[in-house]
C-alpha positions as CSV (number, residue, x, y, z in Angstrom):
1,X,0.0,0.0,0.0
2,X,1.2,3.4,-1.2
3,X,2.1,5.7,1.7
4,X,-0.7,9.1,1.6
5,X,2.3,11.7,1.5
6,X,4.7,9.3,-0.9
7,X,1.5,9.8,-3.3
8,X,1.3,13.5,-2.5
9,X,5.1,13.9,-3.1
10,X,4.7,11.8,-6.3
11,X,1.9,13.7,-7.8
12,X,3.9,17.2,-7.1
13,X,6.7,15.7,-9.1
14,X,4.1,14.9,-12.2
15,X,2.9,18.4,-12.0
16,X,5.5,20.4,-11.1
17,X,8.9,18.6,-11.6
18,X,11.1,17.2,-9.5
19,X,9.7,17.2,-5.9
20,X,12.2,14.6,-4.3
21,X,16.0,14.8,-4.0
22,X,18.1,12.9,-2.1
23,X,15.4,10.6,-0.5
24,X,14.2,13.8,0.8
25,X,11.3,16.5,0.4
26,X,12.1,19.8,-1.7
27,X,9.1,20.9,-1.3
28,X,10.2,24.6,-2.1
29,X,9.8,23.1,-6.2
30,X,5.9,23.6,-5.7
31,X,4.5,26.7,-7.5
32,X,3.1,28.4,-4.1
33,X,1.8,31.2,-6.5
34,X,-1.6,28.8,-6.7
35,X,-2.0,28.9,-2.7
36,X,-3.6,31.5,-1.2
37,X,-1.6,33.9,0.9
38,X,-1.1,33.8,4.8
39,X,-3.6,35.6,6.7
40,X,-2.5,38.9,8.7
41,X,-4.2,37.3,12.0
42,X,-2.0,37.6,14.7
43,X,-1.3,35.1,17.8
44,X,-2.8,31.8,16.0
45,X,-2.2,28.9,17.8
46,X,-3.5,25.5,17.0
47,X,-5.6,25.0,19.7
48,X,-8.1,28.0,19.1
49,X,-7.7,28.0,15.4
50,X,-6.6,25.4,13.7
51,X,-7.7,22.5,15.8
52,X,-11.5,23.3,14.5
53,X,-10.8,23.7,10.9
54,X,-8.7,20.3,10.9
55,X,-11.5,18.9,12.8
56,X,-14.5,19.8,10.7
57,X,-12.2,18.6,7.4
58,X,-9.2,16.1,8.6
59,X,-9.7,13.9,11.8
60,X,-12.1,11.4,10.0
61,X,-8.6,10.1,7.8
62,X,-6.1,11.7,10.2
63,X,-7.4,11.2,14.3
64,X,-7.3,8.9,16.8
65,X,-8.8,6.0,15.1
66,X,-6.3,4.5,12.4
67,X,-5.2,7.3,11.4
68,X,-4.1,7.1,7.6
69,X,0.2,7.2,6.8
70,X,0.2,7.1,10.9
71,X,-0.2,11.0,10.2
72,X,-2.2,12.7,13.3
73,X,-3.9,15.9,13.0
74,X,-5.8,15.9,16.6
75,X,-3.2,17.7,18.6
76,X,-0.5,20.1,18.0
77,X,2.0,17.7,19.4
78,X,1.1,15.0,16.7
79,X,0.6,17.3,13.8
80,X,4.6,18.6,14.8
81,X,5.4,15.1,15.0
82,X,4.3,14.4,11.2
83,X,3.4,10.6,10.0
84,X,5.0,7.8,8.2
85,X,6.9,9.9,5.8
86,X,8.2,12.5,7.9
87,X,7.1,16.0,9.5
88,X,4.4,17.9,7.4
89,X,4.7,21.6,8.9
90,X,7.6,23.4,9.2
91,X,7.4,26.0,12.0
92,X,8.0,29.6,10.9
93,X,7.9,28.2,7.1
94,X,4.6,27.4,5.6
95,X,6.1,27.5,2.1
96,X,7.8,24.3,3.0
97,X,4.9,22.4,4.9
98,X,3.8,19.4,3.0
99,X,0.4,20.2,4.9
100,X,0.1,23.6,2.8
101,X,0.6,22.1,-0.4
102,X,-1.9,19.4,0.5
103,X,-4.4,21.6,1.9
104,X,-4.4,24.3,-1.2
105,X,-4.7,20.8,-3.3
106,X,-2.6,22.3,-5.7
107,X,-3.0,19.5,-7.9
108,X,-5.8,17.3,-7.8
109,X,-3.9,13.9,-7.2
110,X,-2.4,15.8,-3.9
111,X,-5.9,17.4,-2.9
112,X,-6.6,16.7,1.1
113,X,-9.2,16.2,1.2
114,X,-9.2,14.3,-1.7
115,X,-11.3,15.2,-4.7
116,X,-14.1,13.1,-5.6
117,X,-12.8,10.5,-9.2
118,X,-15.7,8.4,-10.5
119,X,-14.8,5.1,-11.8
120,X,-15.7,3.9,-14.9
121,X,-18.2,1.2,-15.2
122,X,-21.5,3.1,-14.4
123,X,-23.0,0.6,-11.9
124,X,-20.2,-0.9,-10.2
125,X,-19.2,2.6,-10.1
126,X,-19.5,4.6,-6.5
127,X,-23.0,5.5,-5.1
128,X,-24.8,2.9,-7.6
129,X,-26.0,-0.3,-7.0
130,X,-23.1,-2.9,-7.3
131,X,-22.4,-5.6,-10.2
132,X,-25.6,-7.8,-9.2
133,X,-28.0,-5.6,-8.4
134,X,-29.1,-4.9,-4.6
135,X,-28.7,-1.4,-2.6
136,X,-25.0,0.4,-2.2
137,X,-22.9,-0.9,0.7
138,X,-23.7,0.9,3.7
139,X,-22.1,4.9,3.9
140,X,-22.9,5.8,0.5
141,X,-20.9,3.1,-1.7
142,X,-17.8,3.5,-1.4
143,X,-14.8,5.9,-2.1
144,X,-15.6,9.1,-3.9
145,X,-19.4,8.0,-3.6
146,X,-22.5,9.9,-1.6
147,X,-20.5,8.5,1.8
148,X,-17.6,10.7,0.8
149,X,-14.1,9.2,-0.7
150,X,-14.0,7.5,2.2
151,X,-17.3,5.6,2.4
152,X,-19.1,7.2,5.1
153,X,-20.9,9.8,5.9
154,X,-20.5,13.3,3.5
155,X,-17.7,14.0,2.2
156,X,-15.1,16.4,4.0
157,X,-15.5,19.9,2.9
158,X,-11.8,21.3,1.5
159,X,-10.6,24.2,3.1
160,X,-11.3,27.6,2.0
161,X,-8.8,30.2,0.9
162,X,-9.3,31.6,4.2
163,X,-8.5,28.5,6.2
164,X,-5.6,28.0,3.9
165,X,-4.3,31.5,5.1
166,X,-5.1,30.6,8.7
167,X,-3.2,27.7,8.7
168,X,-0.4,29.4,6.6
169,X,-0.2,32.2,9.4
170,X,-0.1,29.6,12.4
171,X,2.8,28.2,10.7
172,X,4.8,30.8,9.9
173,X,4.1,32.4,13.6
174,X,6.2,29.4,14.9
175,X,2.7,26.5,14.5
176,X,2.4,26.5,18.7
């Protein structure tokens, strides 16, 4: 199974060249041009303003319960800490958080949340009934379906620009 962030890092290299060097991230090669710009809030701190946004859009994949790539996003500690692949902020550098890049979804195979695909196929397809007939599994039929991509409930709503900028000016205030 492909690691969430390996597929985020390889998708920025499709779409933007070379993302990886040295088995390590250069993020600085995305085109930070298509995120929006840090927020002029002062004194953001996770707790009172970026806990509820990650909330509302990320702890479904990324809390407590098998959280996807081991990646955390339910308290500041974890979210410093990073996942499988590494840390994704950067404190004092959003430019160079992997969470930025993921969060703008610069590029749809990158987009957290992810963007909805159909498969092809029509009926086997997500939300219809499956190959056989009978009613859609339980949540909405899968990934990308009514549930959501990931089968339950609606879908997570991305973040807005705003957010974006939120979460940009947390980071670069040092992301405490």
């Amino acid at each position: 199974m492909i690691k969430t962030s390996t597929l985020l890092v390889l998708a920025l290299a499709g779409a933007t060249g070379s993302v990886r060097a040295d088995d390590k991230w250069d993020i600085t090669k995305i085109d930070v041009s298509k995120v929006p710009p840090a927020a002029s809030t002062q004194g953001v701190t996770y707790e009172k303003d970026i806990r509820p946004i990650f909330e509302a859009s990320c702890f479904r994949c990324h809390g407590a319960q098998k959280p996807k790539a081991d990646l955390r996003l339910d308290s500041l500690e974890a979210v410093l800490k990073g996942g499988e692949d590494g840390k994704i902020v950067v404190p004092g550098n959003s430019k160079t958080s992997l969470v930025v890049a993921a969060v703008a979804r610069v590029n749809e195979d990158v987009a957290m949340p992810p963007k909805f695909r159909p498969r092809p196929g029509g009926p086997g397809g997500p939300g219809g009934p499956p190959p056989g007939g009978g009613a859609p599994p339980p949540g909405g039929g899968g990934p990308g379906g009514p549930g959501g991509p990931h089968g339950f409930g609606p879908p997570p709503k991305p973040l807005t620009p705003d957010q974006i900028g939120l979460v940009r000016a947390w980071i670069d205030q040092g992301a405490k």
